[in-house]
DOKEZA-159134 format. One record per atom (N, C-alpha, C): x, y, z; residue in one letter. Coordinates in steps of 0.05 Angstrom, whole numbers, plus 5000, padded with zeros to 4 digits. Layout:
BEGIN
XYZA;...
// end
This chain:
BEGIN
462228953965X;464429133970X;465529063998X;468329054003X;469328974024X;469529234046X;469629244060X;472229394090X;473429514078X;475329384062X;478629424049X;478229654031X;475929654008X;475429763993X;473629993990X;471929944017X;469730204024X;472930494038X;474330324050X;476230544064X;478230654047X;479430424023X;480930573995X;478430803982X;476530753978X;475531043967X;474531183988X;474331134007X;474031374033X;476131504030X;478231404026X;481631494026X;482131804000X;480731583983X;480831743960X;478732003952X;475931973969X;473732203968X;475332343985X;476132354010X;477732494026X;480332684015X;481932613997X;483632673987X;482432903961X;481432823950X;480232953930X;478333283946X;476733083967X;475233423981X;477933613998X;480033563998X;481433644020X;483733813996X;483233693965X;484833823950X;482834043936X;481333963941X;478534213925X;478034463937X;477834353968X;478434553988X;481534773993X;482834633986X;485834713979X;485434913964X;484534813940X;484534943912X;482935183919X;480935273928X;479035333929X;479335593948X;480835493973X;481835743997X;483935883986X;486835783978X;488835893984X;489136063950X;491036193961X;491936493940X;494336453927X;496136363943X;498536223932X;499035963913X;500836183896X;500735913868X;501335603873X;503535643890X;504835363892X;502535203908X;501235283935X;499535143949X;496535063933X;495535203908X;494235213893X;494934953872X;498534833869X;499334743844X;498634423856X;500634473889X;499434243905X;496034073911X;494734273907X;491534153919X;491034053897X;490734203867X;490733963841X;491533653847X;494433733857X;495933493847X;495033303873X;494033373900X;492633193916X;489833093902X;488733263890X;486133193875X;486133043856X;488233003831X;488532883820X;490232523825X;490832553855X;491832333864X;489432213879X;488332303892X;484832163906X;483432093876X;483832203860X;482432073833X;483031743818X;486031753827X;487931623829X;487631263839X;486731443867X;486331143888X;483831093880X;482531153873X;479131133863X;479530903846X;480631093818X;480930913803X;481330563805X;484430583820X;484330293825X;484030123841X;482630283858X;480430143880X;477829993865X;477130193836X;474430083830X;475829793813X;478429863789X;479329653783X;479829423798X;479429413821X;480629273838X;478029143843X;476529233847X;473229213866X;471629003833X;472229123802X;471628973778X;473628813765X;475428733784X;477028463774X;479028563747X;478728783742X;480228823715X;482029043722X;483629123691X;486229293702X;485029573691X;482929573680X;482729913666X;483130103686X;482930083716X;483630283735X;486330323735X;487930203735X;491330153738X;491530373716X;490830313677X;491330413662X;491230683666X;488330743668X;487530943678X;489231143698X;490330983716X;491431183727X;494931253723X;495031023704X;498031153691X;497731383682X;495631493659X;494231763644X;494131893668X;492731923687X;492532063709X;495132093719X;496932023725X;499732133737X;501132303708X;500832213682X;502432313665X;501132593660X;499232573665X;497332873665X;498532993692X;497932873708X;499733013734X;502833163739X;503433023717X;507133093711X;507233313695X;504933263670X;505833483654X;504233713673X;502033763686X;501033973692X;503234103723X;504834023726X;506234033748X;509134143737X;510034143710X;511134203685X;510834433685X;508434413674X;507234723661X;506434983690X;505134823712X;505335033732X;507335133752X;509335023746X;512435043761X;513835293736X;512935283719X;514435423695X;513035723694X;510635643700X;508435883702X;508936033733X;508735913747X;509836123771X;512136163771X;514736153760X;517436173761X;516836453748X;515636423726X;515636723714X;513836933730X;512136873744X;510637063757X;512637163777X;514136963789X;515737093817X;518737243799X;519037163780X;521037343766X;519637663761X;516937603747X;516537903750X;515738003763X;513737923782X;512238123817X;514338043845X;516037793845X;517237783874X;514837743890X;512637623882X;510337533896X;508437173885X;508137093902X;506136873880X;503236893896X;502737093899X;499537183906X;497437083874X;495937003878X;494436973854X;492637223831X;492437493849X;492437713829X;492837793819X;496237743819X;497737883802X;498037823786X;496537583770X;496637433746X;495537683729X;493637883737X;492238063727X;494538253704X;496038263722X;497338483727X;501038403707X;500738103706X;503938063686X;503138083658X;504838273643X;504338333620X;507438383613X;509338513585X;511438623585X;510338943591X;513638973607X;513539233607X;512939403583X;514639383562X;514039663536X;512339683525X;509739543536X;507239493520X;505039593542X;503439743532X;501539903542X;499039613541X;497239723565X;495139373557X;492939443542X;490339223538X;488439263519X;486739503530X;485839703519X;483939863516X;481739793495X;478539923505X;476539873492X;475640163478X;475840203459X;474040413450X;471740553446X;470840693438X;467240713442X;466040603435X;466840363412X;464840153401X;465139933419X;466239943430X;466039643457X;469139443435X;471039593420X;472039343406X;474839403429X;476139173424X;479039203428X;480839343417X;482439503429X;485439613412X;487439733437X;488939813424X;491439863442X;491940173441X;492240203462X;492440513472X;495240643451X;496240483441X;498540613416X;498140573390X;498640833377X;498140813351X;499040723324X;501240533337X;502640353322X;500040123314X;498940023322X;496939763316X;494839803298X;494740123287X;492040113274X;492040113246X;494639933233X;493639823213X;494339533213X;493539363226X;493339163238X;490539113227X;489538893215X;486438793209X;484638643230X;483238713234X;481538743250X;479238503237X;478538303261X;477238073249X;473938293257X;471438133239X;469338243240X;467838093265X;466038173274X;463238133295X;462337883272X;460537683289X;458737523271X;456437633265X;456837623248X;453937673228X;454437913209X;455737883211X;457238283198X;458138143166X;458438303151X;459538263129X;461738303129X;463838303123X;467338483123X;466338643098X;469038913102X;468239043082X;470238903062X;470339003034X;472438853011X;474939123010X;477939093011X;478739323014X;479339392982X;480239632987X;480039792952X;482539602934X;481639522918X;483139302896X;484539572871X;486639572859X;487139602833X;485239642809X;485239892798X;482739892778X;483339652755X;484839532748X;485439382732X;484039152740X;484339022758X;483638762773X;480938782782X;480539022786X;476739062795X;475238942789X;475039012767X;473638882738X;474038622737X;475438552743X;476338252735X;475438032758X;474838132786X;474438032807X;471838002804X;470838212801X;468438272804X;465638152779X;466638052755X;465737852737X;466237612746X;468637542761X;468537202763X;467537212794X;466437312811X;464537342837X;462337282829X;460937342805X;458037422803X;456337162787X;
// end
């Protein structure tokens, strides 16, 4: 290993701890969207430092995937805080808690520990079962009963 190439991934461990740390301190979305995208760029120089260091191009490739991941996730988190600061006028990271629509009341738990919604519009909505549970069968047509219930058995 050369000089050249011990200081390209010094370059690149540096970049990566300095985006982790990023990630890791700050509260704000955007400064949060940045330390990724530093992190995923020290991943970057790694890459084709080592391509470089094994005579071949799989680092180069590699880090084409790594920038196009970078684009789209920079896509999706530019789109994702646009809507947060549309509805709080904040990009603090708590308030992720807290965006929901307004005319909708949020999840409530009942006394059996299940999910449902504090309005009584949802409760005939089906309800998936716990594992291990059986579902119950709901009431069928007396006609068809019979008929289900021979080709089950």
């Amino acid at each position: 290993m050369t000089p050249e190439e011990q200081r390209f991934l010094l370059v690149g461990a540096g970049l990566f701890v300095l985006g982790a740390i990023g990630f890791i301190t700050r509260r704000n979305l955007i400064l949060m969207v940045l330390s990724a995208e530093l992190m995923l760029h020290g991943v970057s120089l790694t890459l084709v430092t080592f391509g470089r260091m094994h005579q071949t191009n799989e680092g180069q490739a590699f880090t084409i995937f790594t920038l196009t991941v970078a684009a789209c996730e920079a896509g999706l988190a530019l789109s994702l805080v646009l809507s947060l600061y549309r509805k709080s006028h904040s990009l603090d990271i708590q308030l992720w808690s807290e965006l929901r629509e307004s005319d909708l009341s949020g999840p409530v738990l009942d006394s059996f520990g299940e999910r449902g919604d504090a309005t009584s519009s949802y409760e005939n909505i089906p309800k998936l079962t716990p594992a291990g549970i059986a579902p119950k069968d709901p009431p069928r047509a007396s006609t068809s009963a019979s008929a289900t219930t021979s080709t089950r058995t």
